[in-house]
C-alpha positions as CSV (number, residue, x, y, z in Angstrom):
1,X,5.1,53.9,1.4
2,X,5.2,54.8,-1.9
3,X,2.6,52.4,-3.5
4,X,-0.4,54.0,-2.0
5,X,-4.6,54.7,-2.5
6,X,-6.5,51.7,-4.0
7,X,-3.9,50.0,-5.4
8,X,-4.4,45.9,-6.1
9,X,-1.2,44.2,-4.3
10,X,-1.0,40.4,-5.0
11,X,0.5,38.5,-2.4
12,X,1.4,34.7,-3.7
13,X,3.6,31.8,-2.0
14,X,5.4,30.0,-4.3
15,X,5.0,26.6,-5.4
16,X,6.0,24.5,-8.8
17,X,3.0,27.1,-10.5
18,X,3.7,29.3,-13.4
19,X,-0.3,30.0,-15.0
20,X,-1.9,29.5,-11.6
21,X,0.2,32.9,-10.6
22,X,0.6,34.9,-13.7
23,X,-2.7,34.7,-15.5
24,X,-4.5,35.4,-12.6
25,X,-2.5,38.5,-11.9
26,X,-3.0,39.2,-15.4
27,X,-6.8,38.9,-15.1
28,X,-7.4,40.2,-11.8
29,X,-4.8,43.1,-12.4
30,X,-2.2,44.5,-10.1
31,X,0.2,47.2,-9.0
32,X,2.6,45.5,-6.9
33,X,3.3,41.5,-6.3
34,X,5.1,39.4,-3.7
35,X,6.3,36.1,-4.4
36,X,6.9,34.3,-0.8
37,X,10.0,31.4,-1.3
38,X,11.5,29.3,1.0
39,X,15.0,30.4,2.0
40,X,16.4,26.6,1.1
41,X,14.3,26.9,-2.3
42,X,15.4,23.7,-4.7
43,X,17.3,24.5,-8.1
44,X,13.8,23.8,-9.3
45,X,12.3,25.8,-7.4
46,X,14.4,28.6,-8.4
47,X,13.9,28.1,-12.3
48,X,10.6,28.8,-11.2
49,X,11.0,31.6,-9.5
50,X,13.3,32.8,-12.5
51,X,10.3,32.4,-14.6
52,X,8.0,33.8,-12.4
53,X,9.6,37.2,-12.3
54,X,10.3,37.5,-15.9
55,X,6.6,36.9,-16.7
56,X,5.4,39.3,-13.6
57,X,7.5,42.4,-14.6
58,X,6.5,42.3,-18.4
59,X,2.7,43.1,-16.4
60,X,4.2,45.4,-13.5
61,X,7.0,47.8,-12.7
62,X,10.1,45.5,-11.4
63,X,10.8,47.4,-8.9
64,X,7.2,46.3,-7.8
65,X,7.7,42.8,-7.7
66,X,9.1,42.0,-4.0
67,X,10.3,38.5,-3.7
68,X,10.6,37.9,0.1
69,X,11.7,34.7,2.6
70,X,9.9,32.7,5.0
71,X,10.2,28.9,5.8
72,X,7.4,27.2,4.1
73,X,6.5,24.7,7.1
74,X,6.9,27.2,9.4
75,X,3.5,27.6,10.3
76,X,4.3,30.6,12.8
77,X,6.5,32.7,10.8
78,X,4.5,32.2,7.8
79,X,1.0,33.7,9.2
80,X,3.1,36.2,11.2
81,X,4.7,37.3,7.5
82,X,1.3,37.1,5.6
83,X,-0.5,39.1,8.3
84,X,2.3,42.2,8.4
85,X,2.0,42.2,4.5
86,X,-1.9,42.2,4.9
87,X,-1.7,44.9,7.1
88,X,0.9,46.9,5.9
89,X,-0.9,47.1,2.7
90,X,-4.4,47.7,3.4
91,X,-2.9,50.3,6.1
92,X,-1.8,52.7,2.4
93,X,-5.4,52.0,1.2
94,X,-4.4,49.3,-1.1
95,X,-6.4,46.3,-1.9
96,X,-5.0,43.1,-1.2
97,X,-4.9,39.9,-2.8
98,X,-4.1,36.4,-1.6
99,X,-3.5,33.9,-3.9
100,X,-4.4,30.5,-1.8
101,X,-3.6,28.2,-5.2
102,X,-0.2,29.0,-5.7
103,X,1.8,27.7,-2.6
104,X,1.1,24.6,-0.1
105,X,-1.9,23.9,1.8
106,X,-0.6,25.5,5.3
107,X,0.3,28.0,3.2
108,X,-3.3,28.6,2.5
109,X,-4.5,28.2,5.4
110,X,-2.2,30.8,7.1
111,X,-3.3,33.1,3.9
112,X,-7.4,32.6,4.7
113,X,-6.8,33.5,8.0
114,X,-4.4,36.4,7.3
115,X,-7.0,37.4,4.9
116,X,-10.4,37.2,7.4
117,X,-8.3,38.9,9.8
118,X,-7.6,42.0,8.4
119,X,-9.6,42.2,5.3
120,X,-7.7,40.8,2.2
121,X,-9.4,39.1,-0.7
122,X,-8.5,35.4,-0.7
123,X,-8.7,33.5,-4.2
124,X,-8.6,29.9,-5.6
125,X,-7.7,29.6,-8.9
126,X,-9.2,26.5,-10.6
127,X,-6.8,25.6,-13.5
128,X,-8.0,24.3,-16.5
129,X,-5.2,21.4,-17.0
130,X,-4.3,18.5,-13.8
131,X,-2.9,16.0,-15.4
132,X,0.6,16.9,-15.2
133,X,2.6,14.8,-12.8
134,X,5.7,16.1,-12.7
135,X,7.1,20.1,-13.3
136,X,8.9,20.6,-16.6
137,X,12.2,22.2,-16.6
138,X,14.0,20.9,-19.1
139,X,15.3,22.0,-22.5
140,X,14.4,25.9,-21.4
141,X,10.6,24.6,-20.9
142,X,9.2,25.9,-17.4
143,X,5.9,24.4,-16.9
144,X,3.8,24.0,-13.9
145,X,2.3,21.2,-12.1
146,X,-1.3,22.9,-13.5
147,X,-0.9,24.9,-16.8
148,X,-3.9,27.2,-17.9
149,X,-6.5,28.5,-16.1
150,X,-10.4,27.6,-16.0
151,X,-11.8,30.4,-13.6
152,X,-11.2,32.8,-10.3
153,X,-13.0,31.6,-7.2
154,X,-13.3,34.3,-4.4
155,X,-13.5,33.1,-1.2
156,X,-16.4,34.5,0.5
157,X,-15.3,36.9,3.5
158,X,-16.1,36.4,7.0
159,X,-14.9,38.1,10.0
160,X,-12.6,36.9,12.2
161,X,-11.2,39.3,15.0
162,X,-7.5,39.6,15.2
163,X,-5.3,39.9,18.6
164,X,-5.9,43.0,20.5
165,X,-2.8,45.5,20.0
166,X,-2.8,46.3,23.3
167,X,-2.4,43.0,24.6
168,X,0.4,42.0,21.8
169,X,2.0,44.7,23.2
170,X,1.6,43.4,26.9
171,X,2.8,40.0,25.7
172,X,5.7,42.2,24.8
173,X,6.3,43.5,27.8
174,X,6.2,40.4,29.5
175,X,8.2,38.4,26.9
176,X,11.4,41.1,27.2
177,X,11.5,40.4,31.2
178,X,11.8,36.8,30.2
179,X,8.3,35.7,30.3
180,X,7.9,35.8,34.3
181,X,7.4,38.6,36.2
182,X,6.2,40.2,39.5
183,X,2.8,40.8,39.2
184,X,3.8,44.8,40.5
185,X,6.9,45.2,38.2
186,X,4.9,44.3,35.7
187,X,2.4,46.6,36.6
188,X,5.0,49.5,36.2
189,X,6.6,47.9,33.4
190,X,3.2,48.9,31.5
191,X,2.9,51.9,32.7
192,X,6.3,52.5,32.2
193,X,5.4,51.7,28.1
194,X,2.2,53.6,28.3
195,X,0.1,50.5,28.2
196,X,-1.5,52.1,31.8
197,X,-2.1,55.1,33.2
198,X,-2.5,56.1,36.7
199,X,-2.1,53.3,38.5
200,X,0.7,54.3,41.2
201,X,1.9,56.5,43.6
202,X,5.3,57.1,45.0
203,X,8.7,57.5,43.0
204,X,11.8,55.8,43.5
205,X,12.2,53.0,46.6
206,X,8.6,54.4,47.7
207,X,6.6,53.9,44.2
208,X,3.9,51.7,44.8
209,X,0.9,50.3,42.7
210,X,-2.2,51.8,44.3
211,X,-5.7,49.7,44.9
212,X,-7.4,51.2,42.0
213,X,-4.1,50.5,39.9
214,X,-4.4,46.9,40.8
215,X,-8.0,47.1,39.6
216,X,-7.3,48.7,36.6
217,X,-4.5,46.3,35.4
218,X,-6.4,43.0,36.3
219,X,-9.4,44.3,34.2
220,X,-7.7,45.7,31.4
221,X,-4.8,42.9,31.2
222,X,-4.8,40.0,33.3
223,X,-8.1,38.7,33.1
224,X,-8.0,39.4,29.2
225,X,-4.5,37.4,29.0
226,X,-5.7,35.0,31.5
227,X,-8.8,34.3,29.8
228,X,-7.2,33.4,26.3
229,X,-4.7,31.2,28.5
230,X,-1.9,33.5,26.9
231,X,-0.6,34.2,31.1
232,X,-1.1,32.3,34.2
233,X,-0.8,33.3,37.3
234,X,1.5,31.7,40.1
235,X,0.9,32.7,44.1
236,X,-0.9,34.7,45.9
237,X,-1.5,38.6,46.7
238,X,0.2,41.3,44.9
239,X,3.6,39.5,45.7
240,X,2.4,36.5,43.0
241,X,4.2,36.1,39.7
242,X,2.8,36.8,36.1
243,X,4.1,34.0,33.8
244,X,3.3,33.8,30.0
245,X,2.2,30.8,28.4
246,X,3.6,28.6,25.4
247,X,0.2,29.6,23.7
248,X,1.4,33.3,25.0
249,X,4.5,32.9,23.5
250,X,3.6,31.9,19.7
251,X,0.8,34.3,19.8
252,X,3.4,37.1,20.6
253,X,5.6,35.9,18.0
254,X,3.1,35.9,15.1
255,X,1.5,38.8,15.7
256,X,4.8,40.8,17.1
257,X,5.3,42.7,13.6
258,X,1.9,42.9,12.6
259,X,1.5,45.4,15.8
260,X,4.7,47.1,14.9
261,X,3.8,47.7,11.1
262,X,0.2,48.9,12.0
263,X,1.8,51.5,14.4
264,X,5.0,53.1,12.1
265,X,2.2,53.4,9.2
């Protein structure tokens, strides 16, 4: 990555805000920005975006302003793409901004938790004007549904710990053998991936999973992914089936490319 070492990244969804975006990079500062639009953004929504970007690259680089896609109401997809971003980012020793004023509420929400997770700066900016009903885009005016800006709040930081790698990865495994799986192929599944180590004997027809590798896999993996109701468990003995949950299942997706980005970096 060529944006790297204590860098300030802005990272905004986009809503009908033009001084809610732009002043506060302006005050705040930045080296690189992404704008987050919907991929079936209105005409309005794209006079906005038109403004957006002419105001952001008189303050940065435009090769620096990365406009991206992600389905607005797509809960999922949008906390999966904040989170990569997040990571990806702080990852090059960049800080990271996220602007929780500029988009829609579950937009905001996905962006506190994205930002608690792995350690981005959330903001609210206050504007100074709310009386304006309706954008203006007429007659070459773009105007927000705020204009001006009163002050920054940051959101104080907490900690909130983010899915385990390891277990991502496991949801991985499990999700490419369409989500069900003998409890021993998927045993040498993860070792197969490196995920375990040790925990057979054997090769070929004659590989088995030995006592201790049972022991091993339950306590560093099924209990885990049990516990979180991300598996269940279906049978009995070491012939029993591994099954992943829907919980399983939309934790793998959002959190799929976060793992991914954190481990090419």
């Amino acid at each position: 990555m060529e944006l790297t070492g204590h860098k300030k990244v802005h990272i905004a969804p986009m809503g009908y805000e033009i001084d809610r975006v732009e002043l506060a990079i302006k005050k705040i500062g930045a080296d690189r920005v992404y704008l987050i639009k919907d991929p079936q953004e209105s005409k309005q929504g794209l006079l906005y975006l038109s403004e957006l970007t002419r105001r952001i690259t008189r303050l940065i680089p435009e090769e620096e302003l990365k406009i991206l896609e992600c389905p607005i109401w797509d809960f999922q997809k949008t906390m999966s793409l904040l989170c990569e971003l997040v990571r990806r980012e702080k990852s090059a020793g960049n800080f990271v901004y996220i602007n929780l004023s500029s988009g829609s509420k579950l937009s905001a929400v996905a962006g506190t938790l994205a930002a608690l997770m792995y350690g981005a700066t959330p903001y609210y900016v206050r504007a100074e004007e709310y009386n304006i009903k309706f954008p203006k885009t007429k007659n070459g005016e773009i105007k927000g549904v705020t204009s001006g800006i009163k002050e920054i709040l940051q959101i104080p930081i907490y900690t909130i710990e983010p899915p385990d790698d390891d277990l991502i990865k496991a949801l991985a495994v499990l999700f490419e053998n369409g989500g069900r799986i003998k409890q021993k192929e998927y045993i040498f599944a993860l070792e197969e991936t490196g995920l375990l180590k040790d925990v057979t004997s054997g090769s070929g027809k004659r590989k088995e999973v030995t006592k201790k590798g049972y022991a091993r896999a339950k306590r560093q993996y099924f209990e885990k992914l049990e516990d979180k109701e991300w598996i269940v468990k279906k049978g009995k003995g070491r012939s029993s089936f591994i099954e992943i949950t829907k919980e399983g299942e939309n934790t793998f997706q959002t959190f799929r490319e976060v793992t991914k980005v954190y481990h090419q970096d």
